[in-house]
N, C-alpha and C positions, 0 to 999 in steps of 0.2 A: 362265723358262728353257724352250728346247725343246727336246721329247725326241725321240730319234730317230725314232719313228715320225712324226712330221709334219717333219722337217726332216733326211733324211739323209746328206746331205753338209757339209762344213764351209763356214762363212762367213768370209771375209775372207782377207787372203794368210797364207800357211803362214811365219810369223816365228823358231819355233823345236823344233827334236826333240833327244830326250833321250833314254837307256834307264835305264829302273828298273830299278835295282839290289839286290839284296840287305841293302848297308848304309841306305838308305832305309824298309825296313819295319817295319811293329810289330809285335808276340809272332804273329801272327797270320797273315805272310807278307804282307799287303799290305801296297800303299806308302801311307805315312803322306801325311794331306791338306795337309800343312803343307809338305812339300816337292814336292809338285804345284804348289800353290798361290806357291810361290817361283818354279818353273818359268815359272807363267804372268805374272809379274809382270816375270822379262827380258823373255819373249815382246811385253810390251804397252811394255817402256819400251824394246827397240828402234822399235819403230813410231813412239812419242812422240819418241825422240831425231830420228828423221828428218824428221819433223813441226815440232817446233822449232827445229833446226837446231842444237843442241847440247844440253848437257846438263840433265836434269830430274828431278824429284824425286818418289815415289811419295805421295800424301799421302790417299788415302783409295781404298779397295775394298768394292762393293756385293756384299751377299749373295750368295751359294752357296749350292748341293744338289749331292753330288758322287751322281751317276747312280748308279755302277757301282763297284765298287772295279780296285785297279790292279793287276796281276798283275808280277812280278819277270823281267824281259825286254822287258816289252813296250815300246814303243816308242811314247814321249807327244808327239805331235806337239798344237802352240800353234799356232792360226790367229787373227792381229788385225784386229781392223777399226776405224777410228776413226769414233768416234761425234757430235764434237763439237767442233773446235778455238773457244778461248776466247780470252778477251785476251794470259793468263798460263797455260792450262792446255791439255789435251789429255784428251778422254775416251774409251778404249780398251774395245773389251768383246773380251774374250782367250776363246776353246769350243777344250778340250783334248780331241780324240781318242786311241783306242787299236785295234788290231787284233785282232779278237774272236782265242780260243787257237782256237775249234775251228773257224771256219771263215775265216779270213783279214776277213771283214765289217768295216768300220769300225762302229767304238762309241764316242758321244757321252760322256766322261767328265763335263765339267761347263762352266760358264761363268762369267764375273765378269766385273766392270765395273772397271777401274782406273783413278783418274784422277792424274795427273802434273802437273806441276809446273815450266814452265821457269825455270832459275836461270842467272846471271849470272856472271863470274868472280868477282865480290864476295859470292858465295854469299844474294845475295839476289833474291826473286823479280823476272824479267825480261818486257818483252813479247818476245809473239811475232811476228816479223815473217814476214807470207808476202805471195807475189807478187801484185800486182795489189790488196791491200790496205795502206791506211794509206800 
């Protein structure tokens, strides 16, 4: 993972923003990692939907370190980047920003790797066709 000091702007296109909410948090006032972590997992299967050309399936996600915790307002912007298209799959690594409270500064909250799954109408794994291949 990188931290903001050596990488401080986001990578890949901005796929999706959210605001933490209050029903989100734990005893603690932050927002729980679990639905951060659900946040980035639209963020990576819109990108993978457009990449496959319809619908896909989430089937495994690489380690996490969440940086920073998430404050209740702030605004979680998902930036994707695709890593890897496969015969049947798509590899997305999704880096979730936040807007420091006290100085406006973007803050690196965390990153993961999500890898998707294109499926078929028959609900079974399909290839993927993109242009100029196969």
């Amino acid at each position: 993972m990188t931290d903001l000091d050596r990488n401080p702007t986001p990578q890949g296109e901005l796929s999706l923003q959210a605001v933490a909410m209050p029903a989100d948090t734990n005893p603690h006032g932050d927002i729980f990692g679990g639905w951060l972590m659900s946040q980035m997992d639209l963020a990576g299967y819109v990108t993978a939907c457009d990449v496959a050309g319809g619908r896909v399936a989430t089937v495994a996600v690489d380690g996490m370190v969440f940086l920073t915790p998430v404050h209740v307002g702030a605004v979680v912007s998902c930036y994707s980047d695709i890593l890897e298209v496969g015969r049947s799959s798509v590899r997305v690594v999704v880096e979730v920003w936040i807007n420091s409270r006290q100085d406006g500064e973007p803050i690196k909250v965390t990153e993961g790797t999500f890898v998707y799954v294109a499926i078929g109408d028959d609900k079974r794994t399909r290839v993927i066709h993109r242009p100029g291949i196969g």
